[in-house]
C-alpha positions in Angstrom: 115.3 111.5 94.3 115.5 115.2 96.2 111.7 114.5 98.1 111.5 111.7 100.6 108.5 110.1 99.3 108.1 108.3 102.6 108.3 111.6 104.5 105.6 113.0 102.1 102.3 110.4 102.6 99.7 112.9 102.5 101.0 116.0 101.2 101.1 117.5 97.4 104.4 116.9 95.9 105.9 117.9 92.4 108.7 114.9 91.2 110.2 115.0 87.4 110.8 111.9 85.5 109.8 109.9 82.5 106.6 107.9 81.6 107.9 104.3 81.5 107.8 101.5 78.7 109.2 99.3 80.8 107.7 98.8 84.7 108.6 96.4 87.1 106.6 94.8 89.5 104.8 97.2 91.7 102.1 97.0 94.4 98.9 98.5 93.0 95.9 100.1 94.7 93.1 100.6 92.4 91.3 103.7 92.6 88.5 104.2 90.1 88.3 108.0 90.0 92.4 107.8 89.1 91.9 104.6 87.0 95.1 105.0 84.9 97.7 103.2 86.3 101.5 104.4 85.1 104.8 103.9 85.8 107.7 107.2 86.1 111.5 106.6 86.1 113.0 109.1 88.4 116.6 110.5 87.6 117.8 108.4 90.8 117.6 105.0 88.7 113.8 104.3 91.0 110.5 103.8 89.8 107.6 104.9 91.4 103.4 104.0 90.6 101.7 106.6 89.6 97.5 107.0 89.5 95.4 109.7 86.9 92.4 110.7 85.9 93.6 110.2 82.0 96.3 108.4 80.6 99.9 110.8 80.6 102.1 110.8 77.4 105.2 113.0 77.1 107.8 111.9 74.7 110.3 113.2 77.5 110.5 114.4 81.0 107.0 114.9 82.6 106.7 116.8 86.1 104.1 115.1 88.2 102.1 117.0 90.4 100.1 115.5 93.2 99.5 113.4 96.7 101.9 110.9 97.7 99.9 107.6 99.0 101.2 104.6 101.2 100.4 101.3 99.6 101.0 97.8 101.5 100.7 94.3 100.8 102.6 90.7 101.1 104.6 89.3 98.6 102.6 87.9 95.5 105.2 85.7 94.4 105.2 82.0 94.0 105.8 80.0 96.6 106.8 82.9 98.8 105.6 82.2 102.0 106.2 85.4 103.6 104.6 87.5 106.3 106.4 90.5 105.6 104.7 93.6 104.4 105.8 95.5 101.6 105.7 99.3 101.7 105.9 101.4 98.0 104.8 105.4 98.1 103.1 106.2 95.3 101.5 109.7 93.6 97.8 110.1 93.0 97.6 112.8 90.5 96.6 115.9 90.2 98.4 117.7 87.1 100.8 117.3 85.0 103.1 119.1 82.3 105.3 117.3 79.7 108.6 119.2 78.9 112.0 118.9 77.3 
């Protein structure tokens, strides 16, 4: 991934991947305005949470436009006992182009 997402938690960022079929398990932060919850594979093998306004579908590569957010939580696991906290930097949305 060429932009530190971790680097970016505020600011307005443009990544490239493509729309999953296939996410993992991700912290989500619910956010009602951005109510579509998605999930992009980035070239560097990652996969990152992403938040819009409608629901994104490009048969391809999409480039994402928007605010990188900071969501934490513990370990929702079974069993897992944990105190850690789990940090994941996800996009709130803001536009979006689908292209080959």
């Amino acid at each position: 991934m060429s932009v530190k997402l971790s680097e970016n938690v505020g600011n307005k960022i443009s990544i490239v991947g493509i729309i999953s079929n296939t996410p993992w398990q991700h912290l989500i932060d619910y956010n009602e305005e951005y109510s579509n919850i998605g999930y992009l594979d980035l070239e560097d093998g990652s996969q990152i949470v992403i938040y819009s306004k409608k629901n994104i579908k490009c048969e391809k590569k999409v480039r994402i436009k928007g605010k990188v957010i900071e969501v934490s939580g513990k370990s929702k696991r079974p069993g897992d006992t944990s105190e850690e906290v789990y940090r994941e930097y996800q996009i709130i949305v803001e536009d979006w182009e689908c292209f080959n």
